[in-house]
C-alpha positions in Angstrom: 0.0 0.0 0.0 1.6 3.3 -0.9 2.4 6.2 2.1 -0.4 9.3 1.2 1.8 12.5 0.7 1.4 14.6 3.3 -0.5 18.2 2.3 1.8 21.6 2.9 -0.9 22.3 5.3 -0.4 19.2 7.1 3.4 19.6 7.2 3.5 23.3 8.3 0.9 21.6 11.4 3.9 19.5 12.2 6.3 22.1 12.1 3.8 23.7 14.4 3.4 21.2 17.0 7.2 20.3 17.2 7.2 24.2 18.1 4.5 23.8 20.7 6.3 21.2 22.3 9.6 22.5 22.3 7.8 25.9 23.9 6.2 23.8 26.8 10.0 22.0 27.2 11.4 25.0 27.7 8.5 26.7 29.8 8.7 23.0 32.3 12.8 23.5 32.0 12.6 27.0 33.3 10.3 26.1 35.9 12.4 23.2 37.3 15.6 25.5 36.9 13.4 28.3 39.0 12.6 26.2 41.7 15.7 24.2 41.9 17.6 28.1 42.2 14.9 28.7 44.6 15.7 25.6 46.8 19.3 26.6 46.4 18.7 30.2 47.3 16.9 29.0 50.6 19.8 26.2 51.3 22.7 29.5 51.1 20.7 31.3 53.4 20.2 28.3 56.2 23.9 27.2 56.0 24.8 31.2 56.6 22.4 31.3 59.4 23.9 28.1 60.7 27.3 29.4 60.0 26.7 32.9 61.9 24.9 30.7 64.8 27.9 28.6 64.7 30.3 32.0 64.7 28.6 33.4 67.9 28.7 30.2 69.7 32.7 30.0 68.9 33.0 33.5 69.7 30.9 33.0 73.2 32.8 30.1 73.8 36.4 32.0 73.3 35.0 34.8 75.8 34.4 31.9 78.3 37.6 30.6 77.4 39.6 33.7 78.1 37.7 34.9 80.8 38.4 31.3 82.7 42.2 31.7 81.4 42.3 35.6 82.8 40.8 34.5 86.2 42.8 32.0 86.5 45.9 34.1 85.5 44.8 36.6 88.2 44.6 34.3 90.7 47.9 33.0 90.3 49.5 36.3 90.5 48.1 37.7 93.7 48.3 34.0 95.0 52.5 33.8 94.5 52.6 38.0 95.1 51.2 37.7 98.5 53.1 34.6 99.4 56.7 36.0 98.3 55.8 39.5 99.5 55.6 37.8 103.2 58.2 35.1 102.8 60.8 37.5 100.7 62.9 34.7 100.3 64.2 33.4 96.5 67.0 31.4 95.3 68.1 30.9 99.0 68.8 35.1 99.0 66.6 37.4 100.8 65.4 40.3 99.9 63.8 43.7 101.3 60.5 43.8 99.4 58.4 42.7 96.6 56.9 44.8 93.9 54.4 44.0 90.9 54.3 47.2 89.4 57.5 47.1 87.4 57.5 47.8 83.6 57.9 50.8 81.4 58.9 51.9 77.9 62.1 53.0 76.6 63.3 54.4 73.4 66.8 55.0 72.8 67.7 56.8 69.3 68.5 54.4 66.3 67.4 51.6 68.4 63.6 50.5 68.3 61.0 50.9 71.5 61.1 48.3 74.2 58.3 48.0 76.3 57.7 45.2 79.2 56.3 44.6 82.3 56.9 42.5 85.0 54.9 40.2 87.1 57.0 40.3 90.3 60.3 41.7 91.3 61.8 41.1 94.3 64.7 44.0 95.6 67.3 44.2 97.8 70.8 46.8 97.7 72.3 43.6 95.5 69.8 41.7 93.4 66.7 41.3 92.0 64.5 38.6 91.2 62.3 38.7 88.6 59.4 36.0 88.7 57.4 34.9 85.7 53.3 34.1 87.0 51.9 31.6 84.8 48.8 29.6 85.9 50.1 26.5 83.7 54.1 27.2 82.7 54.9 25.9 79.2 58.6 25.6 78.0 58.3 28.3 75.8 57.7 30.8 79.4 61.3 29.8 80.4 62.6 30.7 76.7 60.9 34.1 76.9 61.8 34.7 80.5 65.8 34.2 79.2 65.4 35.7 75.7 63.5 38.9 76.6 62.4 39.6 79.9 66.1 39.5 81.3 67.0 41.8 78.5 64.2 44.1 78.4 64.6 44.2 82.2 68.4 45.4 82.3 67.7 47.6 79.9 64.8 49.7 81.2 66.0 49.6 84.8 70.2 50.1 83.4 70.3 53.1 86.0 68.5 51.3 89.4 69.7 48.0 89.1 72.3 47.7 86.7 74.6 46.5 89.1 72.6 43.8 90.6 72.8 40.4 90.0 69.5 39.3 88.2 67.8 35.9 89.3 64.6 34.6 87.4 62.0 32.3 88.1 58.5 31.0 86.7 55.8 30.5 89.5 52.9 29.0 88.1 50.1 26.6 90.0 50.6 23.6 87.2 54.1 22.9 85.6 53.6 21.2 81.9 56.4 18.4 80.6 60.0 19.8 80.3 59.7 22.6 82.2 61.8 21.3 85.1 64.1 20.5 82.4 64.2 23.4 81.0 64.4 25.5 84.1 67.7 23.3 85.1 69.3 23.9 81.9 69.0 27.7 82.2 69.5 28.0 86.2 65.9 29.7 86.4 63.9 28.8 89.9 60.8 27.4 89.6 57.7 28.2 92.5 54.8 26.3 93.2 51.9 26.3 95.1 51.8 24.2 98.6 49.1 24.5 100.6 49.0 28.0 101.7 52.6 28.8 100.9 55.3 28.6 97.9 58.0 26.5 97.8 61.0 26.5 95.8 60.4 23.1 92.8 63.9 21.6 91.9 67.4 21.1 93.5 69.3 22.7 91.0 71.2 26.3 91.7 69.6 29.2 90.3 71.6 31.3 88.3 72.9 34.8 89.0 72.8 36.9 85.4 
């Protein structure tokens, strides 16, 4: 049986409908694209709620932090303060009186500004020592007690006690690994808390600088 030709009016109709349906693709395709942006849209803006939730919490849990770390830091200072102020002995030397007021800024010319300040000092017509309060003492609080405190100190106080002899120690209520160790090495005392009073950690000699 032989295929009727189709009629120009029956093949523009084709034409036609192909364009119909290609319309309505593209119509569906948008729509799906609109709502799947949509979806995306509202997806951004719950993960950037979540994230700024997150952010606050972290930033509310740093304050907590820090707060807890700068309680506890305050502690420990008027804790040792108090106890070497009445005792007034270090290093086996005794000395006149205690002060935690000690820092300053000094600027020489060509040279750059050194600033500092010290936790306590104790003084007598011969020495100084200068203690390092730390609620927990890391390693790295011995290193900075050799490498800049005992500089900074001679060199803001070169005129009162630059002919003293310098002894350093780190008090602290918890002593992490290595710090005995490192303390030894250096000839720096090391305080802790006993009871009520301090009392000297170690059976090395502490250093005279």
């Amino acid at each position: 049986m032989e295929k009727a030709e189709l009629s120009w009016a029956e093949v523009k109709e084709m034409f036609a409908e192909t364009d119909r349906k290609r319309a309505a693709a593209a119509v569906d395709f948008d729509r799906q694209m609109a709502a799947r942006a949509a979806d995306f849209d509202r997806w951004v803006a719950e993960a950037n709620k979540k994230f700024a939730e997150l952010r606050v919490d972290i930033e509310n849990t740093n304050k907590n932090i820090n707060g807890i770390s700068d309680s506890n830091g305050m502690f420990a200072q008027e804790y040792f303060f108090n106890a070497l102020e009445k005792k007034l002995v270090f290093a086996g030397v005794h000395f006149d009186y205690a002060d935690d007021t000690l820092g300053g800024r000094r600027k020489k010319r060509g040279c750059p500004t050194v600033q500092d300040q010290f936790d306590i000092v104790l003084i007598n017509e011969e020495a100084v020592a200068v203690i390092e309060v730390k609620h927990s003492a890391r390693i790295k609080d011995v290193d900075t007690l050799i490498d800049r405190k005992l500089k900074n100190f001679k060199y803001l106080y070169t005129s009162t006690y630059g002919n003293h002899k310098v002894y350093l120690g780190v008090a602290a209520m918890i002593f992490e690994d290595g710090v005995a160790e490192a303390a030894k090495e250096h000839g720096v005392g090391l305080l802790r808390q006993v009871g009520e009073a301090v009392e000297e950690e170690g059976a090395w000699e502490v250093r005279a600088y």
